[in-house]
N, C-alpha and C positions, 0 to 999 in steps of 0.2 A: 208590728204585732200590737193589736189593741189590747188592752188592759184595763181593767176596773181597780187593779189593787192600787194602782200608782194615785195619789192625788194630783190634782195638778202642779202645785210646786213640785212634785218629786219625779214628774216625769221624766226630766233630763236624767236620773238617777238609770234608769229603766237600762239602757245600753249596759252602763257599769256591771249590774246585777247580771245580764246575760253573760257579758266577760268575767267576770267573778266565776260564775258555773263553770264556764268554758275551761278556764286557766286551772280552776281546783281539779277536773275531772282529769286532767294530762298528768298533774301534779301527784294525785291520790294513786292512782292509776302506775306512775313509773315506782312511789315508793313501797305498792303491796307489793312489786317483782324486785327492783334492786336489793340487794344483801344487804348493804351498807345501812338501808330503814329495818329489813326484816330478821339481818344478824344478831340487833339489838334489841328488839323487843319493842319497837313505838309503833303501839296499836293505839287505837278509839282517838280518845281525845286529843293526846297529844301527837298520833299522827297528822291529824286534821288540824290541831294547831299550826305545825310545822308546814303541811302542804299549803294552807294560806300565805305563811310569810314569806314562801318560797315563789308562791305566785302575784304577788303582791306588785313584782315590778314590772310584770305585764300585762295586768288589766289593763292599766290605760291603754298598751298599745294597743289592746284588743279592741276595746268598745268602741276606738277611733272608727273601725269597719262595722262596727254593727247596723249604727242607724244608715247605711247603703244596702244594706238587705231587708227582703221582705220575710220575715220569721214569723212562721207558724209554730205554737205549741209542738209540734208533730217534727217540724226543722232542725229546732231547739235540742227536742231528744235525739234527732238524728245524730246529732253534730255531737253532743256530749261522749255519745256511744263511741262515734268515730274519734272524739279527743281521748277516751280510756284505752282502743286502741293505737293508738300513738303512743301516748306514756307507756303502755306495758314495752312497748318496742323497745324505745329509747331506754327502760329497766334493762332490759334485757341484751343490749348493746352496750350500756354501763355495767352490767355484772358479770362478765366474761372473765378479768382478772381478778375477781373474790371470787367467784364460785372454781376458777381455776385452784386456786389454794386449797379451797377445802375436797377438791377432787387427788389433788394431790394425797393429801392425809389418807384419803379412802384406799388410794392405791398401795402408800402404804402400808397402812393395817394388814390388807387384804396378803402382803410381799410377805409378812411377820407374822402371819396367825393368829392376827388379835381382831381380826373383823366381829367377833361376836361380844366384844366389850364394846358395849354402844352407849351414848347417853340422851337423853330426853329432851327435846326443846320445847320446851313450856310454849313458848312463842309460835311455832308452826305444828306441834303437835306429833313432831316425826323424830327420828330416831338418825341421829347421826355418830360416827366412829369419835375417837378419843383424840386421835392424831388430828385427824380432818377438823376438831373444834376447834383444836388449838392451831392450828394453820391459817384459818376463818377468823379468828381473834385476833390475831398477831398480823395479817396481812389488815384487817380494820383499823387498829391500830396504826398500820404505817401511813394507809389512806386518810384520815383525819390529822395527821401528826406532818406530813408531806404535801399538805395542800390540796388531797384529791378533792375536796367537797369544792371546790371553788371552782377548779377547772370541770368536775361533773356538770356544775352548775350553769358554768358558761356554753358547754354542749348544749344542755336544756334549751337555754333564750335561744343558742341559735340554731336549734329547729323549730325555731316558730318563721324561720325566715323558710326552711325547706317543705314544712306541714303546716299551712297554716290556720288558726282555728278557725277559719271562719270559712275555710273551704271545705266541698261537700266531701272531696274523695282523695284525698295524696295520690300526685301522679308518680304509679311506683318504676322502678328504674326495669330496664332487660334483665339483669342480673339478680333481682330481688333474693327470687328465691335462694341462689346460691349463696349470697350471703350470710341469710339467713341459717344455712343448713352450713356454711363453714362457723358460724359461731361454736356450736358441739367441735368441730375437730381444735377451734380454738382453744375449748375449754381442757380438752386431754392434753394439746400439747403441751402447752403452758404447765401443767399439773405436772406430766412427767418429765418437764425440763427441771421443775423446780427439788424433782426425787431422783431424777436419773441415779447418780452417786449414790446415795444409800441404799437403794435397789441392785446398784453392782454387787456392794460391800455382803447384801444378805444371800444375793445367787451364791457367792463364792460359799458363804457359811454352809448353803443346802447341799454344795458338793461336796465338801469336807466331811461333814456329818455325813452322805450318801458313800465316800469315799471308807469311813470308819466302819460303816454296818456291815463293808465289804471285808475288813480285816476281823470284825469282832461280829459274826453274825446275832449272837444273843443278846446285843443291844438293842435297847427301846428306841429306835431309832428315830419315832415322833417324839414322844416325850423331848429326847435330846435335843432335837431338833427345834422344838418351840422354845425351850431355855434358852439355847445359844443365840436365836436369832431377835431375841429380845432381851437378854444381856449385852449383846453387838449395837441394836437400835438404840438401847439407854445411853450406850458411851458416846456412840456415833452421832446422834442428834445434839446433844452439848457439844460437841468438835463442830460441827457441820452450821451451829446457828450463826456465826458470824457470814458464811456465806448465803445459806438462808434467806437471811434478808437482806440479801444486797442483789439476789437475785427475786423476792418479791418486790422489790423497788424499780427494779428491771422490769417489770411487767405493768407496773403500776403506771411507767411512761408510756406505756398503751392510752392512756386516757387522753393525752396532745392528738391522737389520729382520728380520733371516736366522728368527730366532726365528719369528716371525711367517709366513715363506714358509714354516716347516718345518710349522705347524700350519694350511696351507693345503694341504697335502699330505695331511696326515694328521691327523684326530682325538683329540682325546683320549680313552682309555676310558672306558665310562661305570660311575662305580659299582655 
């Protein structure tokens, strides 16, 4: 692709500059969808900082293929568009086990009666439960604290060996779509493997309380019913955090296979 902006000294520069885009737009791209960038709040600048240093160590391998292609302006955007699609993927195959947690919380609330105590994320502008924050928090926590960034990380590089930037289209697998459409049942199972027990603990309370209304008909038997089942949730969840997070860390060993779903997605090229 000819160019007027490069001087001559700077042309060798030119490949770089194209991997540069390439490598930022997979980069930008997986951390507007992953949790782990959007639970925290790194927007504008300092996302854009981070998606640079993140892609930093594969510009070279990229530019090494550039100058083999004939890049048109027109290519250039194709191919970016097709790198944002990628990253969102790969987002989206990395955040199975945090958006499992905060799904968890949802289900909760929902089991207790307190789904209408919601609170505000400044960051995505929506409205999430109280449990489900705190489940989202605490599973990030154990992700940064556990070594997920590293191994997330290492999934990344090696989809550039299954997607590669520099090709027009990822050749996607038979199965695509079902994987795709098992992420969702991912994300519930995992959620209410992580509540099962405390969702026992609170049916039993709604029988109890159904059970009294039967002996005492002129009890308020919502009223009751919401007290007990979040006086039970308060005790229950300080009993229950030590396992908690022994089973979000369980989940979190999701992230060793990710490799593997990502080339269930998609192919590798063929020589």
């Amino acid at each position: 692709m000819e160019s007027t902006v490069f001087l001559p000294p700077l042309a060798p520069l030119k490949p770089y500059q194209i991997a540069a885009g390439l490598a930022l737009a997979r980069m930008t791209a997986m951390m507007l969808v992953m949790p782990a960038f959007t639970g925290l709040g790194v927007t504008g600048t300092v996302r854009a900082g981070i998606a640079l240093v993140l892609a930093l160590p594969v510009i070279p391998l990229v530019a090494q293929s550039v100058p083999s292609l004939d890049l048109t302006p027109g290519t250039v955007a194709m191919l970016m568009v097709k790198e944002a699609a990628v990253g969102a993927a790969i987002g989206l195959v990395l955040g199975v086990p945090l958006w499992a947690a905060g799904a968890a919380g949802e289900i909760l609330d929902l089991q207790r009666g307190a789904s209408l105590a919601t609170l505000t994320d400044p960051s995505n502008s929506n409205e999430t439960s109280v449990t489900g924050t705190l489940f989202t928090l605490t599973m990030l926590a154990l992700f940064f604290v556990s070594g997920g960034m590293a191994v997330a990380l290492r999934v990344i590089y090696d989809s550039y060996a299954l997607w590669p930037a520099t090709a027009t289209l990822p050749q996607l697998g038979p199965t695509t779509g079902l994987v795709l459409l098992r992420l969702l049942d991912d994300i519930v199972a995992l959620g209410l493997k992580l509540v099962i027990p405390l969702m026992a603990c609170l049916l039993v309370a709604d029988v109890v309380v159904a059970l009294l209304s039967k002996a005492a008909p002129n009890l308020n038997v919502f009223d009751l019913s919401f007290g007990v089942k979040n006086l039970l949730f308060t005790v229950l969840i300080v009993l229950y955090c030590a396992f908690l997070v022994s089973y979000m860390k369980a989940d979190l060993a999701l992230f060793d296979g990710m490799s593997r779903r990502l080339e269930s997605i998609a192919r590798p090229p063929t020589p």
